[in-house]
C-alpha positions as CSV (number, residue, x, y, z in Angstrom):
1,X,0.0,0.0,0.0
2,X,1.5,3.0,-1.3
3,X,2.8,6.1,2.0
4,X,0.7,8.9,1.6
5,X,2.4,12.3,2.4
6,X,0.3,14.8,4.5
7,X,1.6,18.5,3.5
8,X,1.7,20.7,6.6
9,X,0.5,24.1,5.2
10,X,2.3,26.7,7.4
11,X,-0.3,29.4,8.7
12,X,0.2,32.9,10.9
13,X,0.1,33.5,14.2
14,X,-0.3,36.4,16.8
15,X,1.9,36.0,19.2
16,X,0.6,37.6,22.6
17,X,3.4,38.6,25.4
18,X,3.8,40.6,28.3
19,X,5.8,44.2,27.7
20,X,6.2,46.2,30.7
21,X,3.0,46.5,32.2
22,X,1.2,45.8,29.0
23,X,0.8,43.2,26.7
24,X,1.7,43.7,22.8
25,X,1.6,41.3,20.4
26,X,3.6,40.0,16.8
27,X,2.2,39.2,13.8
28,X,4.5,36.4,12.3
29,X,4.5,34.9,9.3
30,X,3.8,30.6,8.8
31,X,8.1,30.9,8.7
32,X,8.1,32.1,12.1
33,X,9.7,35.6,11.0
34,X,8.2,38.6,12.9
35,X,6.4,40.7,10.2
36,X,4.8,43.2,12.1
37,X,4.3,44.3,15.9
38,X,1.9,46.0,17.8
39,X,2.0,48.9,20.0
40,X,1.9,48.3,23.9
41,X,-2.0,48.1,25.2
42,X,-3.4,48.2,28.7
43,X,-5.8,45.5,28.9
44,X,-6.5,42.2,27.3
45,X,-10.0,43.4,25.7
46,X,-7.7,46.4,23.6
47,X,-5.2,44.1,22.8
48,X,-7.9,41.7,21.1
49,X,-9.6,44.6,19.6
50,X,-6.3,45.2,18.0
51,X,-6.0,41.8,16.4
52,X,-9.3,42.1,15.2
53,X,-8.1,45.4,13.9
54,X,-5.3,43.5,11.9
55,X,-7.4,40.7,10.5
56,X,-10.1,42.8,9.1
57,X,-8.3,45.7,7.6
58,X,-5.2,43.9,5.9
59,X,-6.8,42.1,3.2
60,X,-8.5,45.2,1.6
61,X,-6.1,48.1,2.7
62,X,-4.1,49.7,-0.2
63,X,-0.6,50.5,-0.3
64,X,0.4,54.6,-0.1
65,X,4.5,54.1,-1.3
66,X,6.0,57.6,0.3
67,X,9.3,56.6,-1.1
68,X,8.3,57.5,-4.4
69,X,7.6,61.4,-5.8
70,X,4.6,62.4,-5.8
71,X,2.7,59.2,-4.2
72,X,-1.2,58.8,-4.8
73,X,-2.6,59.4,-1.2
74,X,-4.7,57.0,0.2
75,X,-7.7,56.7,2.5
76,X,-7.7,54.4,5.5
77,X,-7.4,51.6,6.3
78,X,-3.9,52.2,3.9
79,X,-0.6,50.6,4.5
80,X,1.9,53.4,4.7
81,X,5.6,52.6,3.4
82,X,7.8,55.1,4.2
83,X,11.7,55.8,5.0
84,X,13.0,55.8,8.1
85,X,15.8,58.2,9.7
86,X,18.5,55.4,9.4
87,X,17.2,54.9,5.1
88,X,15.4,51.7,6.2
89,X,12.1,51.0,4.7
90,X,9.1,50.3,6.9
91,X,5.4,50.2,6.4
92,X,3.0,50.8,9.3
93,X,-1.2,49.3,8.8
94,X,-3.3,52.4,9.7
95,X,-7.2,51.3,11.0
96,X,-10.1,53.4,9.7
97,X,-9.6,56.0,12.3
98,X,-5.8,56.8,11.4
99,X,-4.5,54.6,14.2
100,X,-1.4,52.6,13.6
101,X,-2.4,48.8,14.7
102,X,0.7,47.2,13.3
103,X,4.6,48.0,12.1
104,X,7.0,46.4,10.7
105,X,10.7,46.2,11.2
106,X,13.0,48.0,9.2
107,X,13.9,46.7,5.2
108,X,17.4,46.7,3.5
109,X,15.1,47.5,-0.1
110,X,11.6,48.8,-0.8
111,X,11.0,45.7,-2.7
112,X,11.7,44.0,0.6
113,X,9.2,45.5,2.4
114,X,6.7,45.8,0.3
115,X,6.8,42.0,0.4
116,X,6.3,42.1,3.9
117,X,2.8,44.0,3.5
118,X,1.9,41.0,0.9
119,X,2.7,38.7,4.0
120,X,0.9,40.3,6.2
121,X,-2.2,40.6,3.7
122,X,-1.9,36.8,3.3
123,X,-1.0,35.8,7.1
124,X,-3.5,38.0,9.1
125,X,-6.7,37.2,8.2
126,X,-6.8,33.0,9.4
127,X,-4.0,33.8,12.1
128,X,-4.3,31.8,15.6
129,X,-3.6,33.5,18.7
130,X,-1.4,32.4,20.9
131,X,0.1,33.0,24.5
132,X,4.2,33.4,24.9
């Protein structure tokens, strides 16, 4: 009888952890890089509000490149790549009200990064939570 492979298809996760008297968590990738992190909440019930945040807005939110001249502005939700004082490229996920839920780490390259926004379209959405 012939072996039959089962193909483990690697998915997201939010990681959840404790930052100084808050809790933030990372979005990372089925690879287990970090693709973007949160900013520190208060209480559990804004930290899940965040996630939600994430999941619902990354599928459908454009991309605004402000490394390029004269860059179409874009209304939120909008990922935002930009430059950052070192010349890294980052991108941040702005929510409907302008808030930043999610950033990313800094890029070597534009195309880089951009990348990363594609992951985190892709990763967010069916992403488990989990505790660390």
């Amino acid at each position: 009888m012939p072996q039959t492979k089962i193909r483990r298809i690697a998915m997201g996760v939010f990681e959840v952890k404790k930052s100084g008297d808050g809790l933030m968590f990372n979005l990372k990738a089925g690879n287990g890089e970090v693709i973007g992190t949160s900013e520190v909440y208060n209480r559990r019930d804004s930290l899940d509000n965040g996630i939600e945040s994430v999941k619902k807005n990354a599928p459908e939110a454009p991309i605004e490149d402000q490394t390029v001249a004269d860059f179409e502005k874009k209304t939120c939700p909008k990922f935002e790549v930009f430059a950052d004082k070192a010349g890294k490229t980052r991108f941040r996920l702005k929510a409907r009200n302008g808030e930043i839920i999610l950033a990313s780490q800094g890029y070597a390259s534009a195309k880089s990064c951009l990348a990363g926004v594609e992951s985190v379209k892709k990763n967010a959405p069916d992403a488990q939570v989990t505790e660390v």
